[in-house]
N, C-alpha and C positions, 0 to 999 in steps of 0.2 A: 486396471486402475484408471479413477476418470479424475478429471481437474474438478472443482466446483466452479460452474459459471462466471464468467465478469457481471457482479451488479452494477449500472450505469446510473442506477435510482441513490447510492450511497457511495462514498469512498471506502475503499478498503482497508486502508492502510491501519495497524494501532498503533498505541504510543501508549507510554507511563501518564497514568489515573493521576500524577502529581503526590500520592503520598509516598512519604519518608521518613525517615528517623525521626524528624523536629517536627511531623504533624500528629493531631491525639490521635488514636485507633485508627483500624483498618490494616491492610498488607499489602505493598504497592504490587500491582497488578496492571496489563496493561489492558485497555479497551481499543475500541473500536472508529474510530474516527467518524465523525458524523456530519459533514461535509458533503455539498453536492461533489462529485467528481467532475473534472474537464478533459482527461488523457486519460489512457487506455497505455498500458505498459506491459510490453508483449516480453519475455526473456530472447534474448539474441542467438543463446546458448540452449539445449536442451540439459534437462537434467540426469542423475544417473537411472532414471527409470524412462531413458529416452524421451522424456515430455517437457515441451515448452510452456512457460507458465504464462497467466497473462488474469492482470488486475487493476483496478479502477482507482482513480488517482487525486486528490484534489489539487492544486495548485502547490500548496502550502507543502503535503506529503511531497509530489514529485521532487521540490527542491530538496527534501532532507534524504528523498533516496538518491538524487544525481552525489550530496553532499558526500554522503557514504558509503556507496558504492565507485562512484564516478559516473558518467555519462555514457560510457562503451556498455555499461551492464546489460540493460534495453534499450528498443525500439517504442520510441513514441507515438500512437495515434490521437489526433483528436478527438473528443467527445461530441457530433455534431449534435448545437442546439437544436430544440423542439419548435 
């Protein structure tokens, strides 16, 4: 089994589309976040297929994964500018 690459070109993270009960049509779903990335979020931990994960971050995501998981989850790299 392989990981799929870190994109540096995009952030990884999704998030909820924003629809809900009180918006007309559609089915909430979540996308893709479309954000340059600045960090690189390596997992600290291996998973149970022994691999460590590691995905592209923008500013805005990293805070809501520190918020949610904590800070001990990952290791953080910067994303060196071009």
């Amino acid at each position: 089994m392989s990981l799929e690459p870190v994109d540096i070109t995009r952030c990884q993270a999704e998030k909820a589309d924003g629809v809900n009960a009180f918006t007309l049509g559609g089915r909430p779903r979540m996308v893709r976040c479309t954000n340059k990335p600045t960090t690189v979020a390596h997992e600290r931990e291996p998973g149970p297929d022994g691999l460590r994960g590691a995905m592209s971050l923008c500013g805005e995501c990293q805070s809501a994964l520190i918020e949610q998981l904590g800070c001990g989850h990952c290791e953080f790299e910067p994303i060196p500018l071009h």
